[in-house]
GUNUMAR-718385 format. One record per residue: x, y, z of N, C-alpha, C, O, CB in turn. Coordinates in steps of 0.2 Angstrom, whole numbers, padded with zeros to 4 digits, always signed. Glycine has a CB too. Layout:
// residues N
XYZXYZXYZXYZXYZ
...
This chain:
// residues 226
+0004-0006+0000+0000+0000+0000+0004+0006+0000+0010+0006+0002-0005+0000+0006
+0002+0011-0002+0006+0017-0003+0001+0024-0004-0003+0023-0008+0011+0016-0011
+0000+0029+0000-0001+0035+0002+0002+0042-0003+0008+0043-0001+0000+0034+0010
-0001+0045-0007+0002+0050-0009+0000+0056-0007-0006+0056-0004+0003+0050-0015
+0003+0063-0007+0000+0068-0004+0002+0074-0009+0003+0080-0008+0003+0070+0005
+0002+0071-0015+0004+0075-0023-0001+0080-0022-0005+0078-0018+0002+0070-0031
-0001+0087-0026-0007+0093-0025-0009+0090-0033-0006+0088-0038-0005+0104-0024
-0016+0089-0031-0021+0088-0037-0022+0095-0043-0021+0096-0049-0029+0087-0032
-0024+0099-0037-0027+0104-0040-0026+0110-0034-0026+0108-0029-0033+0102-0042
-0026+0117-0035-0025+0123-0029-0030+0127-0034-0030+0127-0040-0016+0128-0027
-0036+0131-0030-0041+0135-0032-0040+0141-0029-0038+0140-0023-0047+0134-0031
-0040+0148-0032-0039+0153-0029-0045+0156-0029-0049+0154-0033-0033+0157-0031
-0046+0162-0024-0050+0163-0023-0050+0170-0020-0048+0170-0014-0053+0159-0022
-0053+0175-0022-0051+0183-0020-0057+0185-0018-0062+0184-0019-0050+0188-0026
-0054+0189-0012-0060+0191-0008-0064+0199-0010-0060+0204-0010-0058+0190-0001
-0069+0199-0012-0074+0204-0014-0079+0207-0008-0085+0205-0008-0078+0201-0020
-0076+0211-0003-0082+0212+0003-0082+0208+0008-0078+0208+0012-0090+0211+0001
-0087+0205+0006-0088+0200+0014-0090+0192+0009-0093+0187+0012-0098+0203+0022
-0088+0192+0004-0087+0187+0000-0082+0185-0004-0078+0189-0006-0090+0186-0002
-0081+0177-0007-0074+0178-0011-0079+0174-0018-0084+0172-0019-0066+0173-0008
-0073+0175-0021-0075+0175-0031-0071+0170-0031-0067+0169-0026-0072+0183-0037
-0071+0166-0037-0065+0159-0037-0061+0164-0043-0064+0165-0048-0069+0149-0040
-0054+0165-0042-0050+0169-0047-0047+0165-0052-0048+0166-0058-0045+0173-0043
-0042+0159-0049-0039+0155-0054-0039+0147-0053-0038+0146-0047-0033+0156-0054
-0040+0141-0056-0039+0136-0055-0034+0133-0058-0034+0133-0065-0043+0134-0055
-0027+0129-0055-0020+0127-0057-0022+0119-0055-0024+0118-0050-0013+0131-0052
-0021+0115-0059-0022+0108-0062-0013+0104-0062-0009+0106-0065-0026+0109-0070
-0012+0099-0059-0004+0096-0059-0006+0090-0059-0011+0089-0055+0001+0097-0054
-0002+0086-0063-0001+0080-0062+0002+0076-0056+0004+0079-0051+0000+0079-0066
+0003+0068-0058+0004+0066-0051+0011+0066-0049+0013+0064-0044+0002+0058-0049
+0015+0069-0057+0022+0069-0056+0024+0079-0055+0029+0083-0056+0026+0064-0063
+0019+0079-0054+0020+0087-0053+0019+0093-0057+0021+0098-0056+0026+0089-0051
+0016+0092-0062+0017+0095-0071+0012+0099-0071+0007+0097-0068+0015+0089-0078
+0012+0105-0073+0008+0110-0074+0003+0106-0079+0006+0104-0085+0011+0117-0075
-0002+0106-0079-0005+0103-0085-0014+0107-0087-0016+0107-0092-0006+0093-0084
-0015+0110-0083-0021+0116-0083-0020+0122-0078-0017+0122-0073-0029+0113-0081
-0024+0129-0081-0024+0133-0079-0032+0136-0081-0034+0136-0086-0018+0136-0079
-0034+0139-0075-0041+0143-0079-0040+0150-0075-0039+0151-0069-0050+0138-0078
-0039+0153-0079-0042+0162-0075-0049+0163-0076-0050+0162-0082-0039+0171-0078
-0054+0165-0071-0058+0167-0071-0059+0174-0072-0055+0177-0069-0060+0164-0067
-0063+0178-0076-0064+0184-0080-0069+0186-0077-0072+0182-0075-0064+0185-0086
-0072+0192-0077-0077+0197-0075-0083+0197-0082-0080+0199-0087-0072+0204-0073
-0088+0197-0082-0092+0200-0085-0093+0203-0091-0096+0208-0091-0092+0203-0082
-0092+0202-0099-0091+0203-0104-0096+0207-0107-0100+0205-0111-0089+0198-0107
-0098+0213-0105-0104+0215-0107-0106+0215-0114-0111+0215-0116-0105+0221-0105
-0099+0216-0119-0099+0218-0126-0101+0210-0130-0105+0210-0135-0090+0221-0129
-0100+0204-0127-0100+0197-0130-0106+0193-0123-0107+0187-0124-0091+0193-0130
-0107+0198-0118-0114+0197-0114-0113+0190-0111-0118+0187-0110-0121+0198-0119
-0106+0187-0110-0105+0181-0107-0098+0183-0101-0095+0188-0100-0102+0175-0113
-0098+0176-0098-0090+0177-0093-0086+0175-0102-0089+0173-0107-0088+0168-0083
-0078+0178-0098-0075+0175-0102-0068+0171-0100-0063+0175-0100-0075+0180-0107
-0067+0165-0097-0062+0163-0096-0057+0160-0099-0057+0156-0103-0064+0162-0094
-0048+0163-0097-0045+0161-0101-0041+0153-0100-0038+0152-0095-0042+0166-0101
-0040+0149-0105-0039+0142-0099-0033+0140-0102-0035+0139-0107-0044+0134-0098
-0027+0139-0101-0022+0137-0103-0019+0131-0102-0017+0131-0096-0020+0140-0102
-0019+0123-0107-0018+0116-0105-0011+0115-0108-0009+0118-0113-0024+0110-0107
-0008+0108-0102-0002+0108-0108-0002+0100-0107-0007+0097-0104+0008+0113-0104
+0003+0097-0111+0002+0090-0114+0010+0088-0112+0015+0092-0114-0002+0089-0123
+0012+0081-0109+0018+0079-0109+0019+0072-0112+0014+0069-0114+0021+0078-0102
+0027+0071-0114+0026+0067-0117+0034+0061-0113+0039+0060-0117+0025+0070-0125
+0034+0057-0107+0040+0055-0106+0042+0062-0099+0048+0063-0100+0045+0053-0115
+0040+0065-0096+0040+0069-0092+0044+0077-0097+0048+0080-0093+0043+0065-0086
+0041+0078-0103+0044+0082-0106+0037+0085-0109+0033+0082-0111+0049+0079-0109
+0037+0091-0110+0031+0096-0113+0032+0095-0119+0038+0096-0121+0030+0104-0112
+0027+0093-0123+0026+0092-0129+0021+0098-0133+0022+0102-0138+0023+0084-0129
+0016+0099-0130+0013+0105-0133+0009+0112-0127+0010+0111-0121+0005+0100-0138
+0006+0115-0129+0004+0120-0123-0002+0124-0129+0001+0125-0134+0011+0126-0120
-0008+0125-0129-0013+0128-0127-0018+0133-0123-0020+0133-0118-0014+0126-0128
-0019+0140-0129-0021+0144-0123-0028+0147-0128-0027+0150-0134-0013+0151-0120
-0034+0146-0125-0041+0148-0125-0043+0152-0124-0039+0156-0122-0044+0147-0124
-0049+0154-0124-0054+0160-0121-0061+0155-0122-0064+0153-0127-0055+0171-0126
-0062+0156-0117-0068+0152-0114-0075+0157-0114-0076+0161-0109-0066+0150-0106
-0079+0157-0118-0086+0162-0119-0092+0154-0116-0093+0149-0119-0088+0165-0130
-0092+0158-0110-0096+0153-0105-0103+0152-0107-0106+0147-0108-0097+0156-0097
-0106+0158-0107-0112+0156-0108-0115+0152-0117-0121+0150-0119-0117+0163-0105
-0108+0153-0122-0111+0148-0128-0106+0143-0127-0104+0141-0132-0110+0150-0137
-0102+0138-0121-0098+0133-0119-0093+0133-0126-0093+0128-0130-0103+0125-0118
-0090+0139-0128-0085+0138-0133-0080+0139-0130-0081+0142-0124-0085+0141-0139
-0073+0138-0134-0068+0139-0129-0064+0141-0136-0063+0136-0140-0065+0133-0122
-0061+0147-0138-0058+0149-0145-0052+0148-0144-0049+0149-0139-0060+0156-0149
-0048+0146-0151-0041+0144-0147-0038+0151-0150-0041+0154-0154-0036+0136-0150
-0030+0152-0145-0029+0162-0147-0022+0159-0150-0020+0162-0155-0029+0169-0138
-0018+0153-0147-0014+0154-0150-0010+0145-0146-0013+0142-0141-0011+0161-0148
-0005+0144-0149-0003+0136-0147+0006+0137-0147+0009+0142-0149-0006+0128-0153
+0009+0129-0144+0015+0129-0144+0017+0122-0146+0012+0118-0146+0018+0131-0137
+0023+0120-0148+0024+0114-0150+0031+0115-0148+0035+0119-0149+0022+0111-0157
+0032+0108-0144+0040+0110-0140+0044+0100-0143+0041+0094-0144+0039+0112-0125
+0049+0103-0143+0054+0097-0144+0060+0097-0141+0063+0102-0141+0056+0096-0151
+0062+0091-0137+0068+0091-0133+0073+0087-0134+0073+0081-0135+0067+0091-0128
+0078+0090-0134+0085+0086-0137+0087+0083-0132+0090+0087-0128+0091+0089-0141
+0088+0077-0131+0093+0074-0126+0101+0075-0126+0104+0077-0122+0092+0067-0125
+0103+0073-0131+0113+0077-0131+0113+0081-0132+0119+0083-0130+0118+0075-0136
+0109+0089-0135+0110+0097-0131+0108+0098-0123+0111+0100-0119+0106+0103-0135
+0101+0095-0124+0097+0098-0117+0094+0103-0119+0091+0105-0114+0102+0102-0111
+0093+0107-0123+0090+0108-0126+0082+0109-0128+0081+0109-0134+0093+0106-0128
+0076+0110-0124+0069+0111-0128+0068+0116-0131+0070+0121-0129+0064+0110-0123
+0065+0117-0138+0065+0122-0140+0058+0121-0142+0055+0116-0144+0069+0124-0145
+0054+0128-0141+0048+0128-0140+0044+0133-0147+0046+0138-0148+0049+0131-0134
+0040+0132-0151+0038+0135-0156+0030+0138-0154+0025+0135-0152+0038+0129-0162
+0029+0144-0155+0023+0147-0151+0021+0149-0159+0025+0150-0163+0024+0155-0143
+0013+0149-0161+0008+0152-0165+0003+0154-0163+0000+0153-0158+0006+0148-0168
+0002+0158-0167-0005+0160-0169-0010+0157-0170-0008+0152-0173-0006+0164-0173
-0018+0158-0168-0022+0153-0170-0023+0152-0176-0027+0148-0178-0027+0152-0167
-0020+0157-0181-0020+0155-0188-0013+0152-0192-0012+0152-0198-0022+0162-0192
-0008+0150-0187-0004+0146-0187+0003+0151-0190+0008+0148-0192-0006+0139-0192
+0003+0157-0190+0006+0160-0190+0011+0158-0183+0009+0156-0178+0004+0165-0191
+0019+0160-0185+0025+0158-0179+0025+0167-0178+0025+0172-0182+0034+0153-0182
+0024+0167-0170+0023+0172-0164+0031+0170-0163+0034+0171-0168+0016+0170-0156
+0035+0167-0160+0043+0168-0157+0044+0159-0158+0040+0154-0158+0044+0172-0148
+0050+0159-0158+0055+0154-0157+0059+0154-0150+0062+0159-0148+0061+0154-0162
+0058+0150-0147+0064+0149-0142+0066+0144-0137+0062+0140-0134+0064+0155-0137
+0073+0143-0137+0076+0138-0136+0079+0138-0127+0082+0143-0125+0082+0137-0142
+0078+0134-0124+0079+0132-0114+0083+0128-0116+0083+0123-0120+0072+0129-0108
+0089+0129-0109+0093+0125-0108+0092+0126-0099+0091+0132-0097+0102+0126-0113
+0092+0120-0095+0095+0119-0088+0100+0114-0086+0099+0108-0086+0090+0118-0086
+0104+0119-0082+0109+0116-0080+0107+0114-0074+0101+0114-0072+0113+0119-0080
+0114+0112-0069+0113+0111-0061+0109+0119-0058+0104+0119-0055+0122+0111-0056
+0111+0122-0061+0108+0133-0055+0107+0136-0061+0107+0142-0060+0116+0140-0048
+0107+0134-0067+0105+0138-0070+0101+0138-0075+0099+0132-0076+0108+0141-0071
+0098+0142-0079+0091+0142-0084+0094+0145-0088+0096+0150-0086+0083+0145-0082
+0096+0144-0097+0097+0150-0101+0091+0148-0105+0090+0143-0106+0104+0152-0105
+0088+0155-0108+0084+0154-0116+0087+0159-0120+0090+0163-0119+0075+0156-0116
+0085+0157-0126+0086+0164-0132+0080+0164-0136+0078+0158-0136+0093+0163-0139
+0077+0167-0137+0071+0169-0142+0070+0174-0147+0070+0180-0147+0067+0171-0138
+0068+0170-0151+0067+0175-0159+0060+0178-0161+0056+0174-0164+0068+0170-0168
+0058+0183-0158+0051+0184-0159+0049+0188-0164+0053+0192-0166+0048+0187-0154
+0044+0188-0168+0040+0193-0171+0033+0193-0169+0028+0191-0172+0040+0192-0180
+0032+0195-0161+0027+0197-0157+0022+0201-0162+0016+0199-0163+0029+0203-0151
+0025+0207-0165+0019+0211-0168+0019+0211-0175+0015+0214-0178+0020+0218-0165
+0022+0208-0178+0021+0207-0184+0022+0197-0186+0027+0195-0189+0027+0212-0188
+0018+0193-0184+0018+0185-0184+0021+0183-0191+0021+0188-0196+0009+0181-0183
+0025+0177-0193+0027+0177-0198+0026+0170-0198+0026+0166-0194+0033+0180-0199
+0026+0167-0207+0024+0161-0209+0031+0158-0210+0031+0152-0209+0020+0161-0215
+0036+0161-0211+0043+0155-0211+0046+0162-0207+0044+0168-0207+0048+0152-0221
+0053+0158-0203+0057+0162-0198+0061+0167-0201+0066+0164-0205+0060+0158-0194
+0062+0174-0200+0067+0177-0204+0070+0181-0199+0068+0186-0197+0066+0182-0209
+0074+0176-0196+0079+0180-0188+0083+0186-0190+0086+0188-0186+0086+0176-0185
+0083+0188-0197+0087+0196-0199+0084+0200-0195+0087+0205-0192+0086+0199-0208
+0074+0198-0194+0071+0205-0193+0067+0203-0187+0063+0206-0185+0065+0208-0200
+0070+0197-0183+0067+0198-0177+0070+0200-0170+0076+0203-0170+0064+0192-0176
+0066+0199-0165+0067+0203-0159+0072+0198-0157+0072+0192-0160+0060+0203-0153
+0076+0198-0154+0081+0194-0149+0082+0195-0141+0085+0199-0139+0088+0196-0152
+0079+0189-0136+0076+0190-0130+0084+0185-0125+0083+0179-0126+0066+0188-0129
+0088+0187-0123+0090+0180-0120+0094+0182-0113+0097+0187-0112+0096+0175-0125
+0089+0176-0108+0087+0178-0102+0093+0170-0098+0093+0164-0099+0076+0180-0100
+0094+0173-0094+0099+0169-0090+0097+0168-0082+0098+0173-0078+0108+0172-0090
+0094+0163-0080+0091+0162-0074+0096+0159-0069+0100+0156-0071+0085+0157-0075
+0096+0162-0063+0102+0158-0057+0096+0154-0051+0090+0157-0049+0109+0166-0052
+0098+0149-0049+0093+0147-0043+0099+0145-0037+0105+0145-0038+0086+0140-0046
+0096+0144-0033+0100+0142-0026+0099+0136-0024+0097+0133-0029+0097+0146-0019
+0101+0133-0020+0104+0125-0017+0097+0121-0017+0097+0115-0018+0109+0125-0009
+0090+0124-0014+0082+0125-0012+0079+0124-0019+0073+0123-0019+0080+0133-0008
+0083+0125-0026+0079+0130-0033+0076+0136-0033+0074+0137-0038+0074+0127-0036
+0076+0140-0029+0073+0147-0029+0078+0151-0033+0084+0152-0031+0071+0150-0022
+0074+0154-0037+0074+0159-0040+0080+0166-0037+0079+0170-0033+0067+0161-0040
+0084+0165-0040+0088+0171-0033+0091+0177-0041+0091+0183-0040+0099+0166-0026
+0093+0175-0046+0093+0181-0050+0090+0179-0057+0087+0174-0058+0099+0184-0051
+0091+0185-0061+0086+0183-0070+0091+0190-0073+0090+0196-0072+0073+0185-0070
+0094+0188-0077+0096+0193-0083+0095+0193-0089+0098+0188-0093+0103+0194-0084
+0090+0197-0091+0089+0199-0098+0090+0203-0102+0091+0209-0100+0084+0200-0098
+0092+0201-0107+0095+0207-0113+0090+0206-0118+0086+0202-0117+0104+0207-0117
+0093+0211-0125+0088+0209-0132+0091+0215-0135+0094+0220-0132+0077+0209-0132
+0091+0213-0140+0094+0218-0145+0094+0224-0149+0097+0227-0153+0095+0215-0149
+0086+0226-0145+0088+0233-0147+0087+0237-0140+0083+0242-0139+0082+0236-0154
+0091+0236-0135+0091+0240-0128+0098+0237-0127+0101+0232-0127+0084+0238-0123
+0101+0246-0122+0108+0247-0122+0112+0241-0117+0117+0238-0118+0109+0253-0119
+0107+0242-0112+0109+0238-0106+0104+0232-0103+0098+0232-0105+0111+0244-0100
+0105+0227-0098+0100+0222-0097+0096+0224-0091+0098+0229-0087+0103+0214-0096
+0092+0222-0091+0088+0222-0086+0089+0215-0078+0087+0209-0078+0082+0221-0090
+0092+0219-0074+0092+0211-0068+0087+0212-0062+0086+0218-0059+0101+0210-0063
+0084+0206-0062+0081+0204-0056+0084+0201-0052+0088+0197-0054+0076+0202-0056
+0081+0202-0044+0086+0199-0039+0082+0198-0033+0078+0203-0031+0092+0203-0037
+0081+0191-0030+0075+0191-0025+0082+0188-0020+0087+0185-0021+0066+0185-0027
+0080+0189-0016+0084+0188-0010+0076+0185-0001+0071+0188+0000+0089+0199-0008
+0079+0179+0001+0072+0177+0004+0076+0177+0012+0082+0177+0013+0067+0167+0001
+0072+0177+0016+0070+0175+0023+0065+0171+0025+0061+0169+0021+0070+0179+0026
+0066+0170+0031+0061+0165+0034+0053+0166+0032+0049+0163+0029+0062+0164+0042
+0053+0173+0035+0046+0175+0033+0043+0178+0026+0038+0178+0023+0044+0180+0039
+0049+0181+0023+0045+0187+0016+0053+0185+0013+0057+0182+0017+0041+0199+0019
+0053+0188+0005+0057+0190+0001+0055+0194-0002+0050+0196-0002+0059+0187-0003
+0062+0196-0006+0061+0204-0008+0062+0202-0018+0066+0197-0020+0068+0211-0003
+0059+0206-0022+0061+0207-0026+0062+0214-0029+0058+0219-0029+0059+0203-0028
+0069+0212-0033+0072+0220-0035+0074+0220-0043+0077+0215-0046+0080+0222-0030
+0072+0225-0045+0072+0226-0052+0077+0233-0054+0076+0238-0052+0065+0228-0055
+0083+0230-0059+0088+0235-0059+0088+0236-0067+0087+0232-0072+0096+0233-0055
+0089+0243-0069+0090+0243-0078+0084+0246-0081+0086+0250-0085+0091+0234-0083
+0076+0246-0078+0072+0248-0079+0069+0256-0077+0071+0259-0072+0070+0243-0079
+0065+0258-0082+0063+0266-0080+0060+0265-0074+0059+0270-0071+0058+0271-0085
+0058+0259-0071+0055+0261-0064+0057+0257-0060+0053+0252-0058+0048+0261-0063
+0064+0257-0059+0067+0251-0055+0062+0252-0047+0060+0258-0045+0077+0253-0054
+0062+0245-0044+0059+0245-0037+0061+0240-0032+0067+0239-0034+0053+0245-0038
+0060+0238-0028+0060+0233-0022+0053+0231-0017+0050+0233-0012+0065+0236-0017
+0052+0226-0021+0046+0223-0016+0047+0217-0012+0050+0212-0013+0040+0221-0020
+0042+0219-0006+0043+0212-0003+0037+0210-0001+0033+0214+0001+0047+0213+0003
+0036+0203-0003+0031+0198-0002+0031+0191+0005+0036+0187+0006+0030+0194-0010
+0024+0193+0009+0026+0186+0014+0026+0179+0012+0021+0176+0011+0022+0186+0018
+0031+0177+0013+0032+0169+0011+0025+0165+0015+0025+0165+0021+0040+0165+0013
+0022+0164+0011+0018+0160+0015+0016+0153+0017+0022+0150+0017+0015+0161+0015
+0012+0149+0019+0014+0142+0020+0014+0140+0014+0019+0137+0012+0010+0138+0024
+0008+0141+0010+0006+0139+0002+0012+0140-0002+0014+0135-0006+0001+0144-0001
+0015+0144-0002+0021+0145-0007+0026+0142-0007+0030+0142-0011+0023+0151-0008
+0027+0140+0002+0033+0137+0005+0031+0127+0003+0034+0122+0002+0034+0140+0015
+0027+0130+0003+0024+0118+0000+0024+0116-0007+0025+0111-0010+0012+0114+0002
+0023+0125-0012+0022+0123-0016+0030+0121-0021+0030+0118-0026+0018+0127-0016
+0035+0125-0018+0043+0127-0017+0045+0121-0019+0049+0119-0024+0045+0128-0010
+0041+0118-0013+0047+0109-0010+0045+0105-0015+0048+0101-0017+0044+0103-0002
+0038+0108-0017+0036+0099-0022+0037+0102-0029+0033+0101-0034+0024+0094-0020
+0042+0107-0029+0045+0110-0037+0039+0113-0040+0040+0113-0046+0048+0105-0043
+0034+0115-0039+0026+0117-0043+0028+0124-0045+0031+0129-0042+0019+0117-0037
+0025+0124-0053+0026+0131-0058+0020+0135-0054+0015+0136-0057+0023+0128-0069
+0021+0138-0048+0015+0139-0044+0016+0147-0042+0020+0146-0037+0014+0133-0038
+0015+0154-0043+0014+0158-0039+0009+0160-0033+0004+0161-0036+0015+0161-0042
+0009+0160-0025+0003+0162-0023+0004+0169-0021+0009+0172-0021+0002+0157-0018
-0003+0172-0020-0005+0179-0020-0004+0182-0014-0004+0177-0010-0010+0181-0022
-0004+0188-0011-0006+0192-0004-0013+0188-0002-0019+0188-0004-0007+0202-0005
-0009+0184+0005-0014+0179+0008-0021+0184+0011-0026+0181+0011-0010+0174+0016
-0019+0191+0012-0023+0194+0014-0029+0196+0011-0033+0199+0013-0021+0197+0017
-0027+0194+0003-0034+0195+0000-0033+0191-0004-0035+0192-0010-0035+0202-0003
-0032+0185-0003-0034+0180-0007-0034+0173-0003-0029+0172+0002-0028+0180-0014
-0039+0166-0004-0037+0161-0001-0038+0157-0003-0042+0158-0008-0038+0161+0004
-0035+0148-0003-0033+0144-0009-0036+0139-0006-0038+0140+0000-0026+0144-0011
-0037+0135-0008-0042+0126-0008-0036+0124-0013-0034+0125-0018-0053+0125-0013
-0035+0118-0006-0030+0112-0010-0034+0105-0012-0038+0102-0008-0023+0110-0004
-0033+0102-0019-0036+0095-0018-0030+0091-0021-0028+0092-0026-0043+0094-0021
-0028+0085-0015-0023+0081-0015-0025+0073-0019-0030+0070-0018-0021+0080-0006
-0020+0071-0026-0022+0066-0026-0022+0061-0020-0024+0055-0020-0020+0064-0030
């Protein structure tokens, strides 16, 4: 016999007055995999429905094979697709590189993840605003971001550059027992925030989950454990 305590699923849920709203629902598998997400949306007066957005991903061998992202129009049960990913991973680079489209199959960016022991690099070729049917890296964006994590995996720096800006952008979170802080350098509005670590975020940590949680004080979460 064997007992697991894997998170099924975490519901968020924001509080409005003297009641709460269900905000987001985050879906994982039994090996930990992000595999659904839904945001719940407000009120669509112009399309006279909720509209929610739900984002699923698919593995294949404990590796992401594709990713989907919808808009959910509730009250005709449709869910329009906005845009998709198709990822392939090389085992003798390390290597996953990831292909994002448009839902008319136009290619939105390219970009390629490597992880090491502490670190994360990508590079990315986008044509965000102009989508393109075959890749012409002469005329695209160039995004490549170098992730550092600590002994725990947390997140402790992120350097980003791209090619048409002088200098990079660094983030830097630095944690303690109770709260960490995050600091943004390079940008027109450099700042420092600090967030309370909470239990949620501290369980979510350990069992590696693609998981941010919110200010517990206005938000609270429902766990369901396989």
């Amino acid at each position: 016999m064997s007992f697991s305590q894997n998170i099924k699923s975490i519901i968020e849920f924001k509080k409005a007055g003297d009641s709460l709203t269900k905000n987001r629902l985050t879906e994982f598998d039994k090996s930990g995999n992000l595999v659904r997400e839904v945001r719940y949306e407000k009120y669509d007066s112009r399309s006279k429905t909720l509209r929610n957005k739900i984002r699923t991903l698919e593995y294949k061998n404990e590796q992401r094979i594709s990713e989907l992202f919808c808009e959910y129009f509730v009250a005709k049960d449709t869910c329009i697709l906005r845009s998709f990913s198709t990822f392939v991973f090389d085992k003798e680079s390390g290597i996953e590189k990831e292909i994002k489209f448009e839902s008319d199959s136009l290619i939105r960016f390219i970009r390629e993840i490597k992880r090491q022991k502490r670190i994360k690099s990508s590079k990315t070729y986008s044509w965000e605003f102009m989508p393109v049917e075959k890749p012409n890296y002469e005329k695209a964006m160039v995004f490549i971001d170098t992730t550092f994590y600590d002994e725990m995996n947390r997140k402790i720096k992120r350097v980003s550059y791209n090619n048409r800006a002088e200098n990079p952008v660094i983030e830097l979170y630095d944690y303690s027992k109770k709260s960490y802080t995050y600091q943004t350098k390079g940008t027109s509005r450099d700042t420092i925030l600090t967030f309370d670590y909470s239990n949620l975020q501290k369980l979510t940590d350990k069992k590696s989950l693609d998981y941010i949680s919110q200010n517990k004080e206005q938000y609270k979460y429902e766990i369901e454990y396989y």
